[in-house]
C-alpha positions as CSV (number, residue, x, y, z in Angstrom):
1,X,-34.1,-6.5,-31.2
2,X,-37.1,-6.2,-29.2
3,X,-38.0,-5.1,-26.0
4,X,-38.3,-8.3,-24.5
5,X,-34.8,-9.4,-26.2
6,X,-33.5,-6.3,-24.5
7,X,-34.5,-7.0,-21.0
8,X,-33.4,-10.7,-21.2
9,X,-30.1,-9.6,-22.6
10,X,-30.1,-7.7,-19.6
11,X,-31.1,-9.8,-17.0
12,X,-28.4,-12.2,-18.1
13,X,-25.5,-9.8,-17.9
14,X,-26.7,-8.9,-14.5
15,X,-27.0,-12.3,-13.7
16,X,-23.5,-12.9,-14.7
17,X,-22.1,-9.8,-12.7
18,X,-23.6,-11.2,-9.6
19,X,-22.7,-14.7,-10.0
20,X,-19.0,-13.0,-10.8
21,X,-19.2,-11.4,-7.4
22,X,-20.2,-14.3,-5.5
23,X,-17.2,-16.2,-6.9
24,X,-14.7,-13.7,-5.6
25,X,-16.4,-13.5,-2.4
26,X,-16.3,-17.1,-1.8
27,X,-12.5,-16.7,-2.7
28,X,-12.1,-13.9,-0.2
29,X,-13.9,-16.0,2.3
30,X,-11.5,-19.0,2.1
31,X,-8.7,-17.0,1.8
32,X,-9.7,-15.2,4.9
33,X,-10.0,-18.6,6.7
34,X,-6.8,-20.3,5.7
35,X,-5.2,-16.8,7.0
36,X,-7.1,-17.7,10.2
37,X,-6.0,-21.1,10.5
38,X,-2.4,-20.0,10.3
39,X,-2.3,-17.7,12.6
40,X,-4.4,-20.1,15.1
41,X,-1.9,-22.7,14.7
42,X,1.0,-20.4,14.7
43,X,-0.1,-18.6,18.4
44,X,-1.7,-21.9,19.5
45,X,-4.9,-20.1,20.0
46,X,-7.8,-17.8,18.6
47,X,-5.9,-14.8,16.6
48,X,-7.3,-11.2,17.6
49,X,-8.4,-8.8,15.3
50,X,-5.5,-7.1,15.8
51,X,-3.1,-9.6,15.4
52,X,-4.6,-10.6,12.2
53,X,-4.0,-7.1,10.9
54,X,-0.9,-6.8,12.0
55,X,-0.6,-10.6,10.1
56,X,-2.7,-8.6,6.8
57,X,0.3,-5.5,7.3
58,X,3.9,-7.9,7.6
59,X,2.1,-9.5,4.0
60,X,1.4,-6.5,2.3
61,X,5.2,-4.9,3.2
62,X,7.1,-8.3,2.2
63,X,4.9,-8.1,-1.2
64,X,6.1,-4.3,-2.3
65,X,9.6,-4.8,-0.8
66,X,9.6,-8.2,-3.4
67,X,8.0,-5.4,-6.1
68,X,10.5,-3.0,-5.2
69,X,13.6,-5.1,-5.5
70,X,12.3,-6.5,-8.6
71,X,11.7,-2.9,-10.1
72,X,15.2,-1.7,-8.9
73,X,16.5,-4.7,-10.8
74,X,14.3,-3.5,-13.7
75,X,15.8,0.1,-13.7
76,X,19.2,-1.0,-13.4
77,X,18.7,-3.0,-16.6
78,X,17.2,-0.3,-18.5
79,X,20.1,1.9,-17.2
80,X,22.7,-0.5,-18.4
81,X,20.9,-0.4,-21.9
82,X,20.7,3.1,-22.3
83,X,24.1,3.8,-21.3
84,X,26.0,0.4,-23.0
85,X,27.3,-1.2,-19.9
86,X,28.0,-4.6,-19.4
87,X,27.0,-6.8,-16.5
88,X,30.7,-6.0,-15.2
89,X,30.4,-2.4,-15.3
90,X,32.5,-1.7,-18.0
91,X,31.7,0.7,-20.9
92,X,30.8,-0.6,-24.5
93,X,30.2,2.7,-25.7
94,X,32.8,5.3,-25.6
């Protein structure tokens, strides 16, 4: 491969990454907008900054609580298979 082969090649993945990145920041632009309009139609008026935080916070908590439930679920399934309990409680394994 050539030097000119090379710094096409290269152009074109830096091309790609950049393209890539405007993608997700078009994403993160609409996303950020449909939050807006949410909240505007929710308090009937123009959210603050700091109530879309607080909006941005309330989101982030109900996603790990839904992660944590679903991870104590998890554990309790794996402890049930470890230790040969049924879905009752009772003991396969003596």
């Amino acid at each position: 491969m050539d030097d000119l082969e090379r710094l096409l090649n290269r152009m074109m993945g830096w091309a790609m990454v950049f393209t890539a990145q405007d993608m997700v920041m078009s994403l993160v632009e609409k996303m950020i907008e449909a939050e807006k309009e949410v909240l505007t139609k929710t308090l009937g008026r123009e959210p603050t900054h700091e109530e879309r935080q607080f909006y941005r916070d309330l989101q982030w908590q109900k996603s790990n609580r839904e992660n944590a439930r679903q991870s104590e679920i998890d554990r309790e399934k794996i402890r049930r298979l470890v230790f040969g309990e049924d879905s009752g409680g009772n003991s396969k394994a003596g």
